[in-house]
C-alpha positions in Angstrom: -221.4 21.0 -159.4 -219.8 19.9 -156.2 -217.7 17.5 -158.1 -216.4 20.5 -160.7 -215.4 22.5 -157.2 -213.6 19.9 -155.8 -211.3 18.9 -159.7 -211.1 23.1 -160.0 -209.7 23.3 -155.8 -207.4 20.1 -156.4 -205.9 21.8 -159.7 -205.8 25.7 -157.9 -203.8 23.5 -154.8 -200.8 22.3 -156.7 -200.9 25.1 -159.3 -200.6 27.5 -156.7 -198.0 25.3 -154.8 -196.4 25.6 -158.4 -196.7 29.3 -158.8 -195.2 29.6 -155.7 -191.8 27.4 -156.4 -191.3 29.6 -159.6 -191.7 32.5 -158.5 -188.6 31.8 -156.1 -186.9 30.0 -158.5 -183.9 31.5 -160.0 -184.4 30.9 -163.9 -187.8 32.1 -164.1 -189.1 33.7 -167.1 -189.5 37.4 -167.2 -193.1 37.3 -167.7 -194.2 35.3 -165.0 -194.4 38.0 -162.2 -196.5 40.2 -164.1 -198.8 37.7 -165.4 -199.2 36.7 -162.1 -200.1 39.9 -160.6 -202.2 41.1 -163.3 -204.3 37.5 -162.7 -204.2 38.8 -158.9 -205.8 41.6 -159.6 -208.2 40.1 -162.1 -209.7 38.1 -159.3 -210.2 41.1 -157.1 -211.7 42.8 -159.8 -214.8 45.6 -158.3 -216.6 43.6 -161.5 -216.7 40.9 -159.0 -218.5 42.9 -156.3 -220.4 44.5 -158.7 -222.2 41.4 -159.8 -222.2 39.0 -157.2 -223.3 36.0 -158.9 -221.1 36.2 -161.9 -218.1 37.2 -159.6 -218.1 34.4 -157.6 -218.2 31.9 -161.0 -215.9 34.4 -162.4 -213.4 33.3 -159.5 -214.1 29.8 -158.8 -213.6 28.9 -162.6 -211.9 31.6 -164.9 -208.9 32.3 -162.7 -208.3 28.7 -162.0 -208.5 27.7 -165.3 -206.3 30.8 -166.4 -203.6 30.2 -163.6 -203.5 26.7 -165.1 -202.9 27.8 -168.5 -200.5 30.3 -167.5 -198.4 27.6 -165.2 -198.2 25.5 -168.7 -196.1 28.1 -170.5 -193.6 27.5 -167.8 -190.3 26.3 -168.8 -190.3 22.5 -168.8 -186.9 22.2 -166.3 -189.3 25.1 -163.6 -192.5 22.6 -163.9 -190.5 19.5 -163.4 -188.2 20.5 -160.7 -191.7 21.8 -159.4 -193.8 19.2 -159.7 -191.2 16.9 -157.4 -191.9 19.3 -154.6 -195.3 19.8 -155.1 -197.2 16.3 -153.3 -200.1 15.7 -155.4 
């Protein structure tokens, strides 16, 4: 389990390092702010305080793993420009 955390917090780093660049960056898809914000508010969800135990595997593995997925529909040119900047 511990070893799951630690892959899932490695990925959420530089994804959100990635998020981040595109959001600022100038050709980014139209898309991307929304989907962003909706995922945002996904992971405050009151389903999350509702439910304590599924909230907090709802956060530490959904919204990763759905930030991840969202960061791959990026524009190749965004990711790679992106991933230069982002240290591993």
């Amino acid at each position: 389990m511990k070893r799951l955390f630690l892959i899932l917090w490695r990925t959420s780093r530089v994804d959100l390092r990635l998020a981040w660049f595109a959001l600022r960056h100038p050709a980014r898809p139209v898309w991307l702010l929304p989907a962003l914000g909706l995922l945002g508010l996904y992971a405050l969800s009151p389903f999350s305080y509702a439910v304590p135990l599924l909230g907090v595997v709802d956060d530490l593995v959904v919204v990763p793993l759905a930030l991840h997925a969202l960061l791959k529909l990026l524009p190749e040119p965004i990711r790679a420009s992106g991933s230069r900047r982002v240290p591993l």
